[in-house]
C-alpha positions as CSV (number, residue, x, y, z in Angstrom):
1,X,2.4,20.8,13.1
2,X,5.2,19.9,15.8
3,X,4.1,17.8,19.0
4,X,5.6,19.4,22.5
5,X,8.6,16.9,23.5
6,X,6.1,15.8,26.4
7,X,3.6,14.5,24.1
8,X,4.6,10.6,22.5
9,X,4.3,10.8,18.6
10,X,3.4,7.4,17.8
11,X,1.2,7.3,14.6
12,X,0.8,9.2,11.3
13,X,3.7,10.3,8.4
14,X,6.3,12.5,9.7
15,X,10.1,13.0,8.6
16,X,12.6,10.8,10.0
17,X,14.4,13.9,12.0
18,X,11.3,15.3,13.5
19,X,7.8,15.6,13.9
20,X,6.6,17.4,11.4
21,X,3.5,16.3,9.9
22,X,2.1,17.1,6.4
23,X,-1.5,17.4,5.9
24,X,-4.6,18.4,4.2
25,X,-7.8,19.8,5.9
26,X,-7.7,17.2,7.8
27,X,-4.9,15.4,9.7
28,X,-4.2,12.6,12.5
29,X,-2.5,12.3,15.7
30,X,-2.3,9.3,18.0
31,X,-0.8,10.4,21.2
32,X,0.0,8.5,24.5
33,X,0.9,9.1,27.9
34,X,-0.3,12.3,27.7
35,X,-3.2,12.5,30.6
36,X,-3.5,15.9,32.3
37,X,-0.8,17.2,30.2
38,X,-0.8,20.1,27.8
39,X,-0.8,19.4,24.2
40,X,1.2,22.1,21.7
41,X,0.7,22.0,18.1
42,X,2.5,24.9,16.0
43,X,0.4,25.5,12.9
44,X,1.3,26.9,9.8
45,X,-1.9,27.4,7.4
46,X,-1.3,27.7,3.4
47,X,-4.0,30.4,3.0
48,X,-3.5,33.8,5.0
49,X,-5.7,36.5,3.3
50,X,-8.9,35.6,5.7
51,X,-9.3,34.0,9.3
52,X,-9.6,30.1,8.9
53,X,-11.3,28.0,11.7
54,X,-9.4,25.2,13.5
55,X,-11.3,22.4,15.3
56,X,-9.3,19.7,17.8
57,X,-11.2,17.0,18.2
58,X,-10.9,13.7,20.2
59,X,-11.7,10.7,18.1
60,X,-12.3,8.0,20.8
61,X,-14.9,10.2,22.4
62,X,-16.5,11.9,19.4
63,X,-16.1,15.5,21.1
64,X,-14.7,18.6,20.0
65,X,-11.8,19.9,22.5
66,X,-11.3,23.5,20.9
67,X,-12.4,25.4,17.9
68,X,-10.1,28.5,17.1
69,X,-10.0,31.0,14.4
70,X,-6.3,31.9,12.9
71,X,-4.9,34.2,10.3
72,X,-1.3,33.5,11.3
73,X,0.9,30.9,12.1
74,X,1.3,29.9,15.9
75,X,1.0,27.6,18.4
76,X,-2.4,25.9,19.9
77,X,-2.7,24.5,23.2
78,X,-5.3,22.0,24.8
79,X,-5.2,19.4,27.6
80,X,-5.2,15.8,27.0
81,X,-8.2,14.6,27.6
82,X,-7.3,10.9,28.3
83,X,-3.9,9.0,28.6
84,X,-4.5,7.1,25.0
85,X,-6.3,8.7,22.3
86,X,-6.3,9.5,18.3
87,X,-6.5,14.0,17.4
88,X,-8.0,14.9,14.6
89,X,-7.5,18.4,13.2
90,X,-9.2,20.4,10.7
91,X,-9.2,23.3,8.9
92,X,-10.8,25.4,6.8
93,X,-8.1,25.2,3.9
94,X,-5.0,23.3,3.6
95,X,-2.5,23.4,6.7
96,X,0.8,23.0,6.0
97,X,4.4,22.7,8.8
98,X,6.9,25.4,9.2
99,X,10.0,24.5,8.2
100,X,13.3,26.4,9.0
101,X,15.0,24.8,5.9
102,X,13.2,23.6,2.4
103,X,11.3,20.3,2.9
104,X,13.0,17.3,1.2
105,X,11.4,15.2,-2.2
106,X,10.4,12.8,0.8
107,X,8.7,15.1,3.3
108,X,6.2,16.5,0.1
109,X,5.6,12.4,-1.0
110,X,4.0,12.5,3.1
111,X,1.6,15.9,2.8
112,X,-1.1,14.0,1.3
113,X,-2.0,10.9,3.9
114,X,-2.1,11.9,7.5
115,X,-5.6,12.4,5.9
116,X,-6.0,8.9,5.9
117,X,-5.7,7.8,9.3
118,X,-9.2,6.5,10.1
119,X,-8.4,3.8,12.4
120,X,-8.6,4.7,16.6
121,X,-6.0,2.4,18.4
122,X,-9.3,0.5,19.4
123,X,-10.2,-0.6,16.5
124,X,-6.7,-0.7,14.8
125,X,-6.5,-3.5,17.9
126,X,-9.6,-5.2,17.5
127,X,-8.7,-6.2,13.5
128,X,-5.5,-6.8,14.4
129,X,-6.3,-9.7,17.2
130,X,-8.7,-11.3,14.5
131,X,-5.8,-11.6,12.2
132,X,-4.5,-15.7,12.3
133,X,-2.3,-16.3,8.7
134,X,0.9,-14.0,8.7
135,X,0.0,-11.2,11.7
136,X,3.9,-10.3,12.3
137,X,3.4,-9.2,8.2
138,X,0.1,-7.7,8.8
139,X,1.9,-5.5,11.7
140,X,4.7,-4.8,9.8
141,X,2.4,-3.3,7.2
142,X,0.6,-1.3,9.6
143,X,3.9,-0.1,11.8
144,X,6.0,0.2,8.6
145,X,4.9,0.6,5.2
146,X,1.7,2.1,6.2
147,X,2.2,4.3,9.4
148,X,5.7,5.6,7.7
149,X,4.6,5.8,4.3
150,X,7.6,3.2,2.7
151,X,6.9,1.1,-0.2
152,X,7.3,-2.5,0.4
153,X,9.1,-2.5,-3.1
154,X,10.4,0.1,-4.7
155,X,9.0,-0.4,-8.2
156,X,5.7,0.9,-6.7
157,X,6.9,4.7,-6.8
158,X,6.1,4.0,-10.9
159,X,2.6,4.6,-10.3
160,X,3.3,7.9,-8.5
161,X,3.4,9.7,-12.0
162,X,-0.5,8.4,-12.8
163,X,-1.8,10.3,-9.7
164,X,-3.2,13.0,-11.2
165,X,-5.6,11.5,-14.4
166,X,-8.4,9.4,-14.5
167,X,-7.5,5.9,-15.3
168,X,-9.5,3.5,-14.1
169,X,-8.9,0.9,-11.5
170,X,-5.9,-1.3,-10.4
171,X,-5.9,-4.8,-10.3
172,X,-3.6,-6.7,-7.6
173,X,-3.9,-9.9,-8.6
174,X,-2.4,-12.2,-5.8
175,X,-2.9,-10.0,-3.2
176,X,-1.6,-11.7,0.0
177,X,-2.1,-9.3,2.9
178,X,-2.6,-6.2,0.8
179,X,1.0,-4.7,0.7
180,X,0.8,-4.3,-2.9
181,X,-2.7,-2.5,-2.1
182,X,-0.7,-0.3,0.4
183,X,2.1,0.5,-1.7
184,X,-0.3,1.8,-4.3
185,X,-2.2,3.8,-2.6
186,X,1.3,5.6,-1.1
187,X,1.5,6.1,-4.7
188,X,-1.6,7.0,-6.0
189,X,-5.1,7.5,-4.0
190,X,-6.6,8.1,-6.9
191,X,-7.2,5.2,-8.3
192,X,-9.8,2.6,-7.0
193,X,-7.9,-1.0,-6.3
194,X,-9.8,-4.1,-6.8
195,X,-7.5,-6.8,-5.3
196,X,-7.9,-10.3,-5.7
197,X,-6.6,-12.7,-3.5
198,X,-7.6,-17.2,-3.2
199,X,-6.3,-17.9,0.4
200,X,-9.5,-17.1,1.8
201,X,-8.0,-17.7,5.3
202,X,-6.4,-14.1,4.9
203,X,-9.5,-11.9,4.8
204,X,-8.9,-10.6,8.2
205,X,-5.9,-9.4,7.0
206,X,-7.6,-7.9,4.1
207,X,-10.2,-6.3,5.8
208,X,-7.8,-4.9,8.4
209,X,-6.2,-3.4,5.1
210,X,-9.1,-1.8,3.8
211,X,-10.1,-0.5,7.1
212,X,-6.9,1.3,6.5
213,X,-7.5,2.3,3.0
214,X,-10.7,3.9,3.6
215,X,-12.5,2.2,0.9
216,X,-9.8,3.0,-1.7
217,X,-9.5,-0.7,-1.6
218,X,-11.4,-3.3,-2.3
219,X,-11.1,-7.6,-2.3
220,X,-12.4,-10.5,-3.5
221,X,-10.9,-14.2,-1.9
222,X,-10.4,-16.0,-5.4
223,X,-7.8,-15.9,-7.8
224,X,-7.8,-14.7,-11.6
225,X,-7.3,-17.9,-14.2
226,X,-8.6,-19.4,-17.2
227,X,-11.2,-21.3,-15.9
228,X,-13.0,-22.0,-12.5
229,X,-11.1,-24.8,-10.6
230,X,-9.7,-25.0,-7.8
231,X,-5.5,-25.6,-6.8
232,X,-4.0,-26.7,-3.9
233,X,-1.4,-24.1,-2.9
234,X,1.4,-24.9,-0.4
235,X,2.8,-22.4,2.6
236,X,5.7,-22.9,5.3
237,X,4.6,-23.1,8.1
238,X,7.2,-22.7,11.5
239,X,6.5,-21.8,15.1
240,X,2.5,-21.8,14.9
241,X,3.1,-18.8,12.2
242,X,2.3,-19.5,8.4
243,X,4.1,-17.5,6.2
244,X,1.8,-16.8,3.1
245,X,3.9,-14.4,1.2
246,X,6.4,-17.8,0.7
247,X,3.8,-19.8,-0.7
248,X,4.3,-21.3,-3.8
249,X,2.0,-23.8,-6.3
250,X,4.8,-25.9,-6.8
251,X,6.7,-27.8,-3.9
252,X,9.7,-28.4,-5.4
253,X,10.1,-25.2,-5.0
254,X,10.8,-25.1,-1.8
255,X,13.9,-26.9,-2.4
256,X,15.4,-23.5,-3.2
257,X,17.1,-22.4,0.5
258,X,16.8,-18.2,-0.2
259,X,12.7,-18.7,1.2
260,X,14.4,-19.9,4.2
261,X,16.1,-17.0,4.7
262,X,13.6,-14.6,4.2
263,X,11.5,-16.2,6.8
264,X,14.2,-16.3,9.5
265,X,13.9,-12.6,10.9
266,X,10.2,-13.8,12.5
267,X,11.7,-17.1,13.7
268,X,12.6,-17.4,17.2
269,X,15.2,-19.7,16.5
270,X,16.5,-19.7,13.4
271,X,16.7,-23.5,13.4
272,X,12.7,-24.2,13.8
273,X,11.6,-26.7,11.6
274,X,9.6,-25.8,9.0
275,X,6.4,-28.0,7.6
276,X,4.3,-27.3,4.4
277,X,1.1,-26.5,5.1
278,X,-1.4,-27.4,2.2
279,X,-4.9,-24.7,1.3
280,X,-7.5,-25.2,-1.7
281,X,-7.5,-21.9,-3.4
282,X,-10.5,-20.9,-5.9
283,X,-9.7,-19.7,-9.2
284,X,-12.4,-17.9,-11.8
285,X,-12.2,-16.3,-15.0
286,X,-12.6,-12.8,-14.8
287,X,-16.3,-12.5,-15.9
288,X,-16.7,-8.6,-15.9
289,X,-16.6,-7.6,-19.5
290,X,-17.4,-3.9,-18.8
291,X,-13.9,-3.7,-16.6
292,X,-11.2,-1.9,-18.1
293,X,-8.0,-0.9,-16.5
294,X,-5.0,0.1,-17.1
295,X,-2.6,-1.0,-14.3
296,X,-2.2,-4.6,-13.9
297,X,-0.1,-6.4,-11.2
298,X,0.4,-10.0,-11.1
299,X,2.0,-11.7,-8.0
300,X,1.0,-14.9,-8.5
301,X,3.6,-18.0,-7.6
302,X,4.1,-19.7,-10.7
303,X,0.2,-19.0,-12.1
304,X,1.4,-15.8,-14.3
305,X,0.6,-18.0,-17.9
306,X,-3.0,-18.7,-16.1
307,X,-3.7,-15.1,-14.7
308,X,-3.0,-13.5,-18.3
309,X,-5.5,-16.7,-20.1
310,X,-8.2,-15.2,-17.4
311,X,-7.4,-11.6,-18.6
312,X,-7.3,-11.9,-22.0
313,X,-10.6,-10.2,-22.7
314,X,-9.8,-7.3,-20.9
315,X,-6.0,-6.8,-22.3
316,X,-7.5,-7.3,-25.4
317,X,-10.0,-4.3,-24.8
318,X,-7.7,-1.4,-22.6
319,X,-4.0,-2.7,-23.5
320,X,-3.1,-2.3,-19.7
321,X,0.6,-1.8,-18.4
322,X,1.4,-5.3,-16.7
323,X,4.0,-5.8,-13.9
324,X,5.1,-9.1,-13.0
325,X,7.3,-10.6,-10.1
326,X,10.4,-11.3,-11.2
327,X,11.5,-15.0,-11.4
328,X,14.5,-16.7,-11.6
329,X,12.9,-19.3,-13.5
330,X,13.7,-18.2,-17.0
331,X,11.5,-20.4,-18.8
332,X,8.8,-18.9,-17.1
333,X,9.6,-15.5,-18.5
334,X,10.1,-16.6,-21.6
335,X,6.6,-18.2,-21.8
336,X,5.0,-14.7,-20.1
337,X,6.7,-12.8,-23.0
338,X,5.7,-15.3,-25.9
339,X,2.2,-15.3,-24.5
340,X,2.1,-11.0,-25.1
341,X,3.9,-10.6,-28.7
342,X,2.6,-7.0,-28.7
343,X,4.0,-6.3,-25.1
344,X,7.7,-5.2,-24.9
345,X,9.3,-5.7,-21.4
346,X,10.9,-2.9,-19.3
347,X,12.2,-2.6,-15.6
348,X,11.9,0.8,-13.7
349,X,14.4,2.4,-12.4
350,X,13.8,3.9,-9.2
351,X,16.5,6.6,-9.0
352,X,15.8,8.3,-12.8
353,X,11.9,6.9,-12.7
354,X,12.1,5.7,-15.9
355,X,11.7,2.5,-17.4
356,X,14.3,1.1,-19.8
357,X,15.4,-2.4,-21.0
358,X,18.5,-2.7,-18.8
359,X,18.2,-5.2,-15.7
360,X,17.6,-2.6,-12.7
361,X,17.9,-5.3,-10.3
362,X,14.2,-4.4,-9.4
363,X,11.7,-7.1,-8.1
364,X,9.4,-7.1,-11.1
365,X,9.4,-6.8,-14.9
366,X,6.9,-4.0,-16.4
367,X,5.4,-5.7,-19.7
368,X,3.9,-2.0,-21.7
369,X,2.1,-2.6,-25.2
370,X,3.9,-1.5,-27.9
371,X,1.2,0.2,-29.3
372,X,1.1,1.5,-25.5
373,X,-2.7,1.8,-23.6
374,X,-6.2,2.8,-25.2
375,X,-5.9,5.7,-22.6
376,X,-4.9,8.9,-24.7
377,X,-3.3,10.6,-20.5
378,X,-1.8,7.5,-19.7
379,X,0.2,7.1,-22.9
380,X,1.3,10.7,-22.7
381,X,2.9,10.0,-19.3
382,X,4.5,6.5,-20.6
383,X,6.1,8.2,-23.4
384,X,8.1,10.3,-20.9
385,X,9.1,7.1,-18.5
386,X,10.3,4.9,-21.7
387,X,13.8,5.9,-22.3
């Protein structure tokens, strides 16, 4: 599809040089500024051997604007029908953009999730204005990572070559504002996420993440551990803004400057002081012993040696690959990797995908069982990856 230069493109997954969208049967368009005006949309449909009907309907409003049958590409015109609203388009079959020259890797990665645009700008709003903990993140995620499709870490793109077998769930553990949940779902929308997450104080954030998930994705506001407790977890806090995803168990910490520097780009001033700002975070032991899973991501601030005495029972039982934020605490490490004596440690390596045993300067280690999963599609796949 290719938006008229009149009409504002301000939503959905698109290539950087253009407007091209990739879809499915159904995809989104947000467009502004556009009252009275004429909307164009070229089409190019996947299927040609019989007439396919197109419907243009305006989301805000819950009414059809046109319904047309086409065999052949072309273009479709229809008047905006308010200054501000979200188009949804579908088809009979699979609609695909016409491209003058081949598509890159990237533009294919985008066919699948203009799909998954749920949200009106009403709504995406309304979530937005409830969020209170980390809402320059939580837009971020939304603008950024989400809207454009762009993992907020690379190593994410790992779980890309899982999207097509059945393998359970994925656990985030430490979930923050769901940009691990996000990133996953770029990656794979097949698998159901269960993310776990004890700052309770950030489940607008979540839900505003789910909302955009469409139930691919859901939370719970406690942590993973060995036992039920409770911890008191500390977050810098500048400006009226707390910034969650520098939180740490530990204080001292914080006497590491790089947090500081990470922080700065939503400072005002770059000089604000910055305070500690103390939360009572609930931990459980992971009581579901029918779980299993595969995928395991720990994000956790010091709390890995806990998270893994709360999953024993179910690594035990599915042998699930593990990643784990890096640290530059090797003593930590160390501990993670005597704790799993069957695991072997790997980092992934974006530009090959593959995972080897050379430092890829990647944020997380991937911890796979030498004996690999008790999932006969998923081990096929990781014997390709390990090199």
């Amino acid at each position: 599809m290719h938006l008229s230069d009149s009409i504002a493109f301000v939503s959905g997954w698109y290539a950087s040089e253009g407007t091209h969208i990739w879809c499915s049967k159904t995809g989104f368009i947000h467009i502004q500024s556009a009252l009275g005006q004429q909307v164009n949309v070229y089409v190019s449909l996947a299927r040609r051997d019989q007439p396919q009907r197109l419907r243009i309907i305006d989301v805000n409003h819950e009414t059809e604007l046109m319904s047309v049958a086409l065999q052949n590409d072309g273009n479709i015109s229809f008047l905006a029908p308010s200054n501000d609203f979200l188009c949804k388009i579908v088809a009979d079959d699979f609609i695909i953009p016409a491209f003058q020259n081949s598509p890159s890797n990237d533009m294919r990665k985008l066919a699948f999730s203009v799909a998954d645009v749920s949200l009106s700008p009403t709504e995406t709003t309304k979530l937005l204005q409830q969020i209170q903990l980390d809402k320059p993140q939580s837009e971020m995620l939304f603008n950024f990572y989400y809207d454009k499709q762009i993992y907020h870490e690379s190593d994410f793109k790992f779980y890309e070559n899982f999207s097509q077998i059945d393998a359970g769930v994925f656990l985030d553990i430490g979930a923050n504002i769901g940009q691990s949940a996000v990133s996953f779902a770029h990656a794979n929308g097949r698998m159901k996420i269960l993310s776990f997450e004890p700052n309770a104080t950030l489940a607008p954030n979540l839900t505003f993440c789910r909302a955009l998930l469409r139930g691919q994705m859901e939370f719970y506001l406690y942590g993973i551990g060995k036992n039920d407790q409770e911890h008191t977890f500390y977050v810098p806090k500048a400006e009226e803004s707390y910034f969650t995803q520098e939180g740490s168990f530990d204080p001292k910490e914080f006497a590491n400057a790089n947090w500081r520097k990470r922080i700065q780009p939503y400072l005002k001033n770059a000089e604000s002081p910055v305070e500690l700002a103390e939360f009572n975070f609930e931990i459980k032991k992971l009581s579901d012993k029918t779980l299993c899973t595969y995928f395991v991501k720990i994000d956790t601030q010091g709390k890995e040696l806990d998270v893994l005495d709360g999953l024993q029972s179910l690594i035990e039982r599915c042998r699930p690959v593990i990643m784990i934020e890096k640290s530059s605490d090797r003593q930590r490490m160390t501990a993670v990797s005597n704790k799993l004596p069957n695991y072997r440690l790997y980092y992934y390596h974006y530009a090959d995908n593959r995972l080897g045993q050379t430092d890829s300067c990647s944020p997380n280690y991937f911890l796979v069982p030498r004996k690999l999963t008790k999932n006969k599609a998923v081990n096929k796949l990781l014997k390709q990856l390990i090199a």
